[in-house]
C-alpha positions in Angstrom: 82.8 205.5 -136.1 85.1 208.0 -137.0 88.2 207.7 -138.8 91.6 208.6 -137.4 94.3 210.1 -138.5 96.2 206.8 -138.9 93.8 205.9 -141.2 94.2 208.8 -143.7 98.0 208.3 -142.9 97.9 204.8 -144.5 95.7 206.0 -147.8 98.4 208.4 -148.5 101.7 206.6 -147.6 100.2 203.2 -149.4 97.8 204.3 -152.4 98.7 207.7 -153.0 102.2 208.0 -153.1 104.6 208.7 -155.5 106.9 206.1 -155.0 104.2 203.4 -155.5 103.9 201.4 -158.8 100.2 201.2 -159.4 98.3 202.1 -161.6 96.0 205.4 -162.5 93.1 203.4 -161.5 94.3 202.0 -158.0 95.2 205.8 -157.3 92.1 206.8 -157.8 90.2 204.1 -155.9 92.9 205.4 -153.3 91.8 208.6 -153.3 87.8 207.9 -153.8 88.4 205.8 -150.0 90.6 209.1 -149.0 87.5 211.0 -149.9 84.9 208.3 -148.4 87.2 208.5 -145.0 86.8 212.5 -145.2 83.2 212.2 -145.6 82.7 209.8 -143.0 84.3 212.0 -140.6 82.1 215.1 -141.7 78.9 213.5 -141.7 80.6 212.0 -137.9 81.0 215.7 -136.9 78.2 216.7 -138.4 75.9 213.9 -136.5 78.4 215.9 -133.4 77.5 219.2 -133.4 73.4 218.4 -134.1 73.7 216.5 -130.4 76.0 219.0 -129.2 73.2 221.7 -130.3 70.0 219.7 -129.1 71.9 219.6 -125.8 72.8 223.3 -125.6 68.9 223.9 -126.3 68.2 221.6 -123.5 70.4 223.5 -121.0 68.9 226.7 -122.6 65.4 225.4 -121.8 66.7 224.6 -118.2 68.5 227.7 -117.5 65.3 229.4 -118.7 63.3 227.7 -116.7 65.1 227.8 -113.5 65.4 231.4 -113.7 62.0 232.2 -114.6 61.1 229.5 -111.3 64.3 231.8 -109.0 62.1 235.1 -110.1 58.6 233.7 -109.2 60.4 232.7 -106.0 62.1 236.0 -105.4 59.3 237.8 -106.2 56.8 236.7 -103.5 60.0 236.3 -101.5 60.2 240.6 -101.6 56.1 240.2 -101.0 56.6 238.9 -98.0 59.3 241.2 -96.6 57.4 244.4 -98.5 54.6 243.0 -96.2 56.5 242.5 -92.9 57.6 245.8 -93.5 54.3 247.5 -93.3 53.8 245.5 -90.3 56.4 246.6 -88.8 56.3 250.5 -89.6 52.7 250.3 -88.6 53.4 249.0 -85.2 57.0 251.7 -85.3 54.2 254.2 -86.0 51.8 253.3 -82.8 55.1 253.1 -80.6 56.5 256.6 -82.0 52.7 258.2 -81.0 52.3 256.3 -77.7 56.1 257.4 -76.7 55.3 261.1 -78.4 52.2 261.2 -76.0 54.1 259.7 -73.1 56.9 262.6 -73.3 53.9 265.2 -73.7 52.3 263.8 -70.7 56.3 263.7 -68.6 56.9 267.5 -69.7 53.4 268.4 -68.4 54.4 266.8 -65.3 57.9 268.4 -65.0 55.9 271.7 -65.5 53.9 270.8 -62.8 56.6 269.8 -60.3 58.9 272.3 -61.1 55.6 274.9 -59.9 55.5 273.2 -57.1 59.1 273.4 -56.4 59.3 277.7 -57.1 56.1 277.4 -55.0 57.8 275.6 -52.2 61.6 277.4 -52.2 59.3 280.7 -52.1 57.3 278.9 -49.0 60.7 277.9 -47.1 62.1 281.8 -48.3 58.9 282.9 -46.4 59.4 280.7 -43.3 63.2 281.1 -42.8 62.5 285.4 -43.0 59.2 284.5 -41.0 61.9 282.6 -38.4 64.6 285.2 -39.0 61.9 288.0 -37.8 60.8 285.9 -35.1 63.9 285.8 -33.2 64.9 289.4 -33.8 61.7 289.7 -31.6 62.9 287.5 -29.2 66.3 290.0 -28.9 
């Protein structure tokens, strides 16, 4: 148990004073309990701080521990994604070439049609001269 202060306050007002009339020896018997309060108090603090430091060391230890534990987790956490990832770029990649080949194939086709179309206007060109010389015959 440790002291208090009232406890030091009655060594000094009671023992220690100067007012008192006792004797050299009762002072010092005074100040040897003054000294034994003291001590008791240190060794109280001391006995303190030890438990106060094992308990820190503990926490440490925990702290450690549940870091090392939230980086183990984290790490195959990133795995995972890192590995979803290359999923998914591998499957982006077929899409992009199936989509690249699909526009290839379109622009052939436009190239196509758009033959098709000179080749027809020049068709309907020849028919509507064709027609326009037709009835000129006719006159």
């Amino acid at each position: 148990m440790k002291p208090s202060n009232d406890d030091y306050n009655n060594i000094n007002k009671n023992q220690i004073g100067p007012s008192s009339n006792v004797t050299l020896k009762s002072k010092i018997i005074a100040l040897q309990d003054a000294i034994d309060l003291v001590n008791e108090d240190f060794k109280a603090n001391i006995k303190d701080i030890k438990v106060l430091e094992k308990e820190k060391d503990e926490h440490q230890k925990v702290l450690k521990q549940k870091t090392e534990d939230m980086k183990k987790s984290l790490l195959v956490e990133l795995a995972d994604v890192e590995k979803e990832m290359k999923k998914h770029l591998v499957v982006q990649k077929d899409e992009n070439i199936r989509l690249q080949k699909l526009i290839t194939q379109l622009k052939s086709e436009k190239t196509v049609l758009m033959s098709k179309l000179v080749a027809l206007q020049r068709r309907i060109s020849d028919m509507e001269n064709q027609v326009g010389n037709d009835d000129l015959k006719l006159i």
